[in-house]
Structures are given as C-alpha cells and as structure tokens.
N, C-alpha and C positions, 0 to 999 in steps of 0.2 A: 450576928453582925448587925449595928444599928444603924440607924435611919444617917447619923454623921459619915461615917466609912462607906455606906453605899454613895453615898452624896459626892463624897472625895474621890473615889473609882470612877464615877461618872464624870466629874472633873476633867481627870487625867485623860480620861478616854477623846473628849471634846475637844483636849489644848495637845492630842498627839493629830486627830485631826487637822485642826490649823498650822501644826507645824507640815503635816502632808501639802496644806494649800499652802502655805509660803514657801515651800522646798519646790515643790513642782511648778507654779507660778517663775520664781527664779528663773528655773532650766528654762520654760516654755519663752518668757518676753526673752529669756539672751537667743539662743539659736531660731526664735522667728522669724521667718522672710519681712523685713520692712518695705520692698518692694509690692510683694503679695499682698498686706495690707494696707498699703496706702491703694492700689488697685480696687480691694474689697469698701474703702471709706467712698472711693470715686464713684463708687457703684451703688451706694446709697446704704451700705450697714453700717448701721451706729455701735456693733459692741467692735468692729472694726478701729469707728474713730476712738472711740474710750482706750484701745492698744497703741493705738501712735501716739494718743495725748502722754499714757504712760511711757512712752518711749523716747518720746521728745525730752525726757529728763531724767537719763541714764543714772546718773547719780545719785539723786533721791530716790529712786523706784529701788533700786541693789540696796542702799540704805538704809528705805524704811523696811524692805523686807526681812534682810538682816537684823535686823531691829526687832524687829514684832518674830521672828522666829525664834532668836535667842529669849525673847519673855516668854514663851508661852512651852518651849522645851524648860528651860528654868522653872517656872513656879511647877508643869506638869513634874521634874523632876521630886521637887519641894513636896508637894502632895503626895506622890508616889513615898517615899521616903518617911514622911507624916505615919500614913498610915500603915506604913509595914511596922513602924516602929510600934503602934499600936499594939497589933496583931503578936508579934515575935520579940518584944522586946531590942533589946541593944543589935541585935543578929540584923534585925531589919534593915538596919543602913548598907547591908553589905547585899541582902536579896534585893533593894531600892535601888544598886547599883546598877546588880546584872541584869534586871529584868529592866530597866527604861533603856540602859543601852542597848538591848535587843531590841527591843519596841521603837525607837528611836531610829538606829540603824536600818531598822526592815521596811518599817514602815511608814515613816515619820524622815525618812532621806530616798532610801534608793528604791520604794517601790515610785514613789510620783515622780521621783526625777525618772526615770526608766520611761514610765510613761509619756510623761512631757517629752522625751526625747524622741519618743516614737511619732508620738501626734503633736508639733508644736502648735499647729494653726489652731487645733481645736482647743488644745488647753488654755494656750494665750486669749481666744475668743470668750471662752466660758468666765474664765476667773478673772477678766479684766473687772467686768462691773461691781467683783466682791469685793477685790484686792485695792481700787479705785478712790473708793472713801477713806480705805486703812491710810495708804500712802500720804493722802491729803490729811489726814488726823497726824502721821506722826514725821511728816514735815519738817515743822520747824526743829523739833527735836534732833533730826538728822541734820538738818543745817547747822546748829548747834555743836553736835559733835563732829561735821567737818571742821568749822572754824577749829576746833580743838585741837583738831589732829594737824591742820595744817601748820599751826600755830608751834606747835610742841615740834614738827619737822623745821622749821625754820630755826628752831634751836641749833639743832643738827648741821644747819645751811643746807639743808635739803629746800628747794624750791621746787614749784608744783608747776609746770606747763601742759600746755596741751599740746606741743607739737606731735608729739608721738601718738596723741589720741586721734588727732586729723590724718586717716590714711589719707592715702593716694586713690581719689575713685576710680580711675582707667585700671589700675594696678586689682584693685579690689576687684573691678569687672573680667579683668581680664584671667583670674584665679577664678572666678565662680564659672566663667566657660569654660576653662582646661579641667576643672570638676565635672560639672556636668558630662563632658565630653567623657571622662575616665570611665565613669559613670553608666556611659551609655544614654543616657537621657537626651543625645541633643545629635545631629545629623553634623557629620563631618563637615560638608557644605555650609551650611550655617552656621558652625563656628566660625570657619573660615571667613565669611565675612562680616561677622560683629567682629572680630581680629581685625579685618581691614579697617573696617569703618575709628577705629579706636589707634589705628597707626597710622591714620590721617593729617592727625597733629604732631608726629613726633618724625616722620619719612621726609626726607626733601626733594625738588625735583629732579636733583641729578644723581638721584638714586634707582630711578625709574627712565630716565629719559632716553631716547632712541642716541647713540655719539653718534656724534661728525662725522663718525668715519663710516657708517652704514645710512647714513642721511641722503639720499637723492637731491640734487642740486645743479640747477640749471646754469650756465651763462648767458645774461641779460642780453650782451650785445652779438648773440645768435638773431639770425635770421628768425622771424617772427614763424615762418613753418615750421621749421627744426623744435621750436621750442613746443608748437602747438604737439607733433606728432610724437614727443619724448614724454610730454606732459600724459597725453591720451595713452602714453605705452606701458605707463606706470602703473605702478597699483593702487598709489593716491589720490585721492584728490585738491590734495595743496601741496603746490612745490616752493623750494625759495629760487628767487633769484640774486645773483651776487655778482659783480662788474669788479672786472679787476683786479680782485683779490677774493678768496673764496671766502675770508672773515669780511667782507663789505658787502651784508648781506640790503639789499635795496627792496628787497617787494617780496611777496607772496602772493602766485597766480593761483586761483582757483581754478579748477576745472568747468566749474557752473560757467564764471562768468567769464569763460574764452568759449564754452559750447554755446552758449547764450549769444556773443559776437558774432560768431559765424553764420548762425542760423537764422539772424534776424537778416531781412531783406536790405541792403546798401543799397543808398541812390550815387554814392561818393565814394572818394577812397573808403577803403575799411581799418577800423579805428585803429591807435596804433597801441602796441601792448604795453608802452608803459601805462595808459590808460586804463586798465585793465588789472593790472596786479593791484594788491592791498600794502598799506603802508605795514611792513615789521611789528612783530611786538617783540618785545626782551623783558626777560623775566631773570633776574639774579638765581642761580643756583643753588642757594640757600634756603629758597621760598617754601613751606612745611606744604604738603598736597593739599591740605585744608585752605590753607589760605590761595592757594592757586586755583582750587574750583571753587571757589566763591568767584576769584578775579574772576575765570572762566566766565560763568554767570552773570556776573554785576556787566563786563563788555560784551557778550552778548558772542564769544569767540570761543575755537576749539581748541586753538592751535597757535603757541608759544613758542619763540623762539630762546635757548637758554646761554645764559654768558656765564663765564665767572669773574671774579672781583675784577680784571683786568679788561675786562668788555671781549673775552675773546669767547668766539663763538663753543661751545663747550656739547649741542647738542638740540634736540626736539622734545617738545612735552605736545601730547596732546588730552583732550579730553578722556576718549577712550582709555587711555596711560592709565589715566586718575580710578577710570569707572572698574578697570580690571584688579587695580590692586584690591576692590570689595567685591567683587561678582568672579572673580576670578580670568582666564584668557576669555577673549571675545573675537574669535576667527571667523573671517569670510572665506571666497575661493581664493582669493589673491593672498592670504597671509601666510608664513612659515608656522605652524604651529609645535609646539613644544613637545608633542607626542615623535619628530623627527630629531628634534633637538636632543634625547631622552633617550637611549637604548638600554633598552634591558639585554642582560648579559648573561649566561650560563655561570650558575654557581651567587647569584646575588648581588654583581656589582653591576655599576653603568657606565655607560660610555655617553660622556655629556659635553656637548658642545661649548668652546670656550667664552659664549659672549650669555648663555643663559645665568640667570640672576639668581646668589645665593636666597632670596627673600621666596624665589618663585620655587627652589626644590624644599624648602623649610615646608610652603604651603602644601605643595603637592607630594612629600610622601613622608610628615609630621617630622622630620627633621632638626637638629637646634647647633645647623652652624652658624658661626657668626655672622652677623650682619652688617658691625659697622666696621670693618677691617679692610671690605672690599664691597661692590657691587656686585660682580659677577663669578661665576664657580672661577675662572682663568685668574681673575682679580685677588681671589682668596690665596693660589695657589704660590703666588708670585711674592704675597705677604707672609706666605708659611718659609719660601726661599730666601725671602732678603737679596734676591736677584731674577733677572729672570732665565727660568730652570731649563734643562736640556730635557730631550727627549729621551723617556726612561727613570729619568729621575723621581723617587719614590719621598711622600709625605705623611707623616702620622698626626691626627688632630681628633682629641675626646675620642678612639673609639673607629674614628673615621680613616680609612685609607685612600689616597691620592698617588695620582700615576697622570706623568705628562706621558700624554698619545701621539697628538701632532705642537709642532708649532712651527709658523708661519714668520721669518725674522724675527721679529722682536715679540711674537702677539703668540702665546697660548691659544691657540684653538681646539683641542681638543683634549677631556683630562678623566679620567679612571678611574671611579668614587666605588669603594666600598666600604658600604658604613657597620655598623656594629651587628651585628648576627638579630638584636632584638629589632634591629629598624628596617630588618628586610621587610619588600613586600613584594609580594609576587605580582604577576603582570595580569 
C-alpha cells in the first residue's frame, strides 16, 4: 500500500469524523433547553453565549451545517470510492458503496446523534466554539442558497411566512409542564400553579367570582346596630350595602373602620355610617384576572364589585379569588372548603356540590372537562341538558358520567361525576 492510499484512508477517516461533528452538533443545538442556556450565559459562561449566538439564527446554523455535512460525507464518499478502485479495480465502486454506507450510518449519523440526544447541554456546550467559525465561513453560501430556494418556490406560488414559525409561548410553556409533570420531574403543586399563573391572561372575572346569589348584603337604611351586629356576624370583612333595590349597590363597609368607630372615645353623637362605608368599585365582567390584579394593586383595593354589559350586579371578585386560582384554595376557620364540597364515593365516583367550579376539579384531581361551557360542575351539567335536568337524569361527556342528585327549583345543587376508570383517584 503507498504512501497515496494510506494518505486517502486517513482522509476518509477525518471527513467521517466531521460528519459525526455536524450530525451530532444538529441533534444537540435543535433539542437544547434555550431557557437552560440563556440561564448558564447569565451566569457568566461564554461557550454558553457562543450557543445562543448560534441559536439566535436557526436558519443559517441547520444550513450551514447541512452544508458542510453534505461536503464532507461527499468528497469522504469520493475518496473512499477512489481508492477501492485502486485497490480491486472496477468491483470497488460497488465495496465504496457498502462500506461508507455502513460507516456513514453507524457512525457518521446515528452514533452522535444518539449521543447528542442523551447529553444535549453537553454536546451543544462542546461543539459550539468548533462549529461557530464553520457557520460564519459558510454563511453567505447558505444565504445564497435560501435566496434560491425561495425564489424557485415562488415559481410554485409557494410563499414563505413565518406565522407558523412564531409558536404561541403560553402554549409552548404550558406543553413543557404537562411534560415534565408526565415525567415525573416536576411536583403536582407546582404545576398547578405555573398553570394558574399562565391562565391569568386568558380567565375572566366572572369565571371565578363569588354570584349574587351567595353574596352577603346588607340594607343601608337598617338601623346602624343591625348593620354593625350582621356585619361582625359574618365571616367577612367587607360587606356591600345597597338602598332600595339590591342592584343599587351604595357603599362597602369595612369591618376595620366600623371597629375603629366604636372603639374610639365620642365626645358627640357617633358618626354616622354612611360616613363610614367606602365608595363602590365595578369592574365589567369581561376583565381577564391579569388585568384585574394589576387594578387590584395599582388602587391599592381587594375587593371588586362585578356587572355585566347591562350594569347589573353579576357578582364579587376579590383579591384572594385571584391569588387562589395560582396558590390554589386559601381557607380560614370561617370558609366552606372544598374538601366538604367533594365526596368521595364507594366504587370511584363523587358526589359534588352544584356551585363548585369545573376549573377547580380539573386542578384538583387532573381532570379535562370543559371550561368554557360553564363555570360551575351544575353549570356544565345544564349545558350537557339543554335544559335544566330533573333529578336522576343521567349525562355522558369524554369518558365522564353525570347524575343530577339534588336540585333545588330552578338551581342544580348537587351532581354525581364519575369519570373514566384512568382518572380515578383514590382518597
């Protein structure tokens, strides 16, 4: 064998290596956390930033690597093929075959992509600084032959957009925690509330709000004790009041500043309560909870009163409302909590109170009924009727089984979910 042929084997052997570093390079920048390394550039590594700079242009980086992988499997093909022809005559082209597509395949595609796929961080870390200079070398080239390709599609009346390239980033976030979670990588709890925090913007307030019709509400022109001793009886601390008509709603008393009243020393009469309550707020029904705890914040208030288009009183929002749909229920001694609202049943199903919220059993036992059909389980059950149902009356949805238990005239109070065999959970 001379000094040429060994020189050409060594060749091949060098340009199957570079095709291992652009095959594997590939796999590594696409499935790499860009979260993870923008974290690791913050953090002060540079082969870090060298990976976001190649990232930051998805196009040329697939491009040039494509590029430079196709030259270097070709000419290593070219060489390989060279020298078998050498070697064996005309037969060689057909041993040049088998043997680079083997070399090629094992080594030169699915051993580094395999790897990269195992270790992305580390291989995206390593090969940035090699692959870094190549990219910027064959550049323009790539630019080049997009123009080409775009050009030659526009023949077609193919048009090139990006809409479909700009995911949706809630959507995309909210896919990598129902992964994780599959996963096992990530605590129930914590999903649950990066979910709230990301259903901020899309929830409104009359999807959460306390109705009218479980609202506590005073009439103003009660005797000023009546109101103080109803107020202190309650489990709130802000009630409305309303004169006249129960939608004319006039003030909100505080607890503080009717305790505060009392207890301060009178040299005079004692003040009188309209003094006392707080001027209304009203907030349209429509308002997304993002935008509602901001108001929250920006006035400095906890507690909302909600209308709809009509100005008719529609319901309560409070602070708390907002902080529970991320942190989940936040019960004192005075609240009804949901653990009574909730019965577990023999045999799988539940016996669930007609005003609890489809959003709140989705959270609480990973559930996917619908949410925008109805607010509440009674809500939903009334949109599977198309009327509202007698008692006994039986419902089938995805999987799920429904059964009215009680109801109360016109008002579902109480209804009989058993859901699909996989969505049991035991108590």
């Amino acid at each position: 064998m001379d000094g040429e042929v060994l020189f050409s084997i060594l060749g091949v052997l060098m340009l199957l290596v570079l095709s291992a570093l652009f095959s594997g390079t590939e796999t590594a920048l696409t499935v790499v956390s860009r979260a993870r390394m923008h974290q690791l550039e913050r953090r002060g590594l540079r082969r870090a930033t060298r990976v976001n700079r190649l990232l930051a242009q998805p196009e040329r980086l697939i491009g040039a690597i494509l590029l430079g992988n196709n030259l270097v499997n070709i000419l290593a093909s070219s060489l390989a093929t060279s020298v078998l022809i050498t070697l064996f005559g005309k037969a060689g082209v057909a041993y040049a075959t088998a043997i680079m597509t083997a070399l090629v395949v094992v080594f030169a595609e699915v051993l580094p992509k395999t790897y990269a796929l195992n270790r992305p961080d580390r291989t995206a870390l390593s090969a940035a600084s090699i692959v870094g200079p190549i990219v910027s070398t064959l550049g323009p080239i790539v630019d080049l032959v997009q123009k080409i390709v775009v050009a030659f599609l526009a023949l077609f009346g193919v048009r090139m957009r990006n809409e479909e390239a700009v995911a949706d980033a809630s959507e995309e976030l909210r896919g990598a925690l129902d992964l994780h979670a599959r996963d096992g990588a990530m605590i129930k709890s914590n999903r649950d509330m990066l979910d709230g925090i990301l259903d901020l913007s899309d929830v409104e307030v009359s999807d959460i709000m306390v109705h009218r019709k479980n609202m506590i509400m005073l009439d103003a022109d009660q005797p000023a004790q009546e109101i103080a001793e109803a107020l202190l009886a309650s489990p709130y601390s802000r009630v409305p009041l309303w004169r006249n008509d129960v939608d004319n709603i006039v003030g909100v008393l505080h607890a503080k500043d009717l305790l505060r009243a009392l207890s301060t020393p009178q040299s005079g009469p004692p003040p009188a309560l309209q003094d006392l309550w707080r001027e209304p707020w009203f907030v349209p029904e429509t308002t997304t909870l993002i935008e509602q705890m901001n108001a929250f914040r920006a006035r400095r208030e906890h507690f909302a009163l909600v209308v709809d288009e009509y100005g008719a009183l529609m319901g309560l929002v409070t602070l708390e409302d907002i902080l529970e749909e991320i942190v989940g229920d936040i019960s004192d001694e005075h609240d009804i909590t949901r653990t009574s609202a909730v019965r577990h049943e023999a045999g799988g199903s539940y016996l669930i109170d007609g005003v609890v919220t489809v959003r709140d059993l989705n959270r609480d036992f990973d559930w996917e009924l619908p949410e925008y059909d109805a607010a509440t389980i009674a809500g939903l059950v009334i949109h599977l009727a198309r009327k509202i149902p007698d008692v006994g009356e039986r419902f089938d949805l995805n999987g799920f089984a429904f059964e009215v238990v009680r109801r109360l005239r016109n008002q579902v109070t109480a209804v009989r979910v058993r859901p699909p065999r996989a969505k049991i959970r035991q108590p």
